[in-house]
Steps between C-alpha positions, in 0.01 A plus 500: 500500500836670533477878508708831374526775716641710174213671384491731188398890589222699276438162214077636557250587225626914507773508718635815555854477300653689208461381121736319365590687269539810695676318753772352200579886417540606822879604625425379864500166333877546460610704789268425758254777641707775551408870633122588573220250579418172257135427453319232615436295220826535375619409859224185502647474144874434613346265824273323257785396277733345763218331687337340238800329385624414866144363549553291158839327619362474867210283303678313273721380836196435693326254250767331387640431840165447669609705795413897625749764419488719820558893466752447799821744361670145439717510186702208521195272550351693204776462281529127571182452436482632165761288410350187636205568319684601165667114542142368568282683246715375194390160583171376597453286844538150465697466164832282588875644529821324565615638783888426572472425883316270702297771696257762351526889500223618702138468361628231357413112467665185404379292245431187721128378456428639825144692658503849512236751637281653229392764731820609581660430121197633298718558166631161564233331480299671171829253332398229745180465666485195680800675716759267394784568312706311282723197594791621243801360723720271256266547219498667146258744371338424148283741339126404448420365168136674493412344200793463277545157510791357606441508898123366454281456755721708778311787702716775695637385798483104415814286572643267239735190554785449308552369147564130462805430289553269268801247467652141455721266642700297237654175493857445502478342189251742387272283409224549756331859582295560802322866509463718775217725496547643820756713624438335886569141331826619441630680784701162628621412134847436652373182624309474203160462675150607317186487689621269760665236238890459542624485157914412457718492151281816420623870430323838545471619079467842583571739837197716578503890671145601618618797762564806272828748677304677756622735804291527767272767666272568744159609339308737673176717463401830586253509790340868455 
């Protein structure tokens, strides 16, 4: 388990720190401690405050990256960090993003159908726990119909083939019709051949579009 070195100072049953009330009407709190000596609790008081929010953000880093934040005097790396895991914490591991270029930020994974390590991608794998992800290269994503009704019999992560279309070829004299009812029967209607039959003197009735305008991206999952 990853660990925080930022630990909050005098959070016990008791501690020995000043009221907060008293410590809201005191002047120090707007000019500092000035001449003479503060007391301790308003001193564990002042430490208390800082800390415990330090130790907060130091937390919320640690968990959401999975890694130990180190009380090294490294600011950069702390900064970083926080913004990593402000990226990562607004959206859980394993839910899918388009991702504009054909590698991954770090912690990172492609969308590929490939193995990963559920050890080492724990998050990951809560979303998918037979340690595979998605295959989502060249497909679309359709939301679950979880009983509505008009996607029956689907459950999450099932793939679905495309949907036959329907057609004719026509007769020059229009007097014979042959239907189509599938969109693979007609992909070589130029030569006018369904299922394997040669057919001449027909005509296609109607030109079909089954690929909606897409542009493409690379889809990509966080890994911790």
């Amino acid at each position: 388990m990853a660990k925080n070195e930022f630990k909050p100072f005098a959070i016990g049953a008791g501690a020995n720190v000043t009221p907060q009330a008293d410590w809201e009407e005191m002047p120090a709190l707007f000019t500092g401690f000035q001449s003479g000596k503060a007391s301790s609790a308003q001193v564990n008081k002042a430490i208390r405050q800082a800390s415990f929010v330090a130790s907060a953000v130091a937390q919320f880093i640690s968990d959401t990256l999975s890694q130990d934040i180190l009380d090294n005097g490294n600011c950069s790396d702390f900064i970083n960090e926080f913004k990593q895991a402000i990226i990562n914490g607004s959206l859980p591991a394993g839910v899918p993003v388009p991702w504009p270029a054909a590698i991954p930020p770090q912690g990172w994974l492609k969308c590929n159908g490939a193995i990963f390590s559920t050890a080492m991608y724990p998050l990951l794998a809560k979303a998918y726990p037979t340690g595979k992800l998605p295959d989502l290269r060249g497909e679309f994503i359709r939301g679950w119909d979880d009983g509505r009704g008009i996607d029956t019999g689907r459950v999450l992560l099932s793939s679905q083939a495309a949907t036959s279309i329907q057609g004719s070829l026509e007769s020059q004299d229009q007097t014979t019709i042959i239907p189509i009812n599938n969109y693979d029967a007609i992909m070589t209607y130029n030569q006018h051949a369904v299922g394997g039959v040669q057919y001449s003197g027909y005509t296609l009735r109607e030109e079909f579009s089954v690929r909606s305008r897409n542009v493409a991206f690379n889809y990509i999952v966080r890994g911790s």
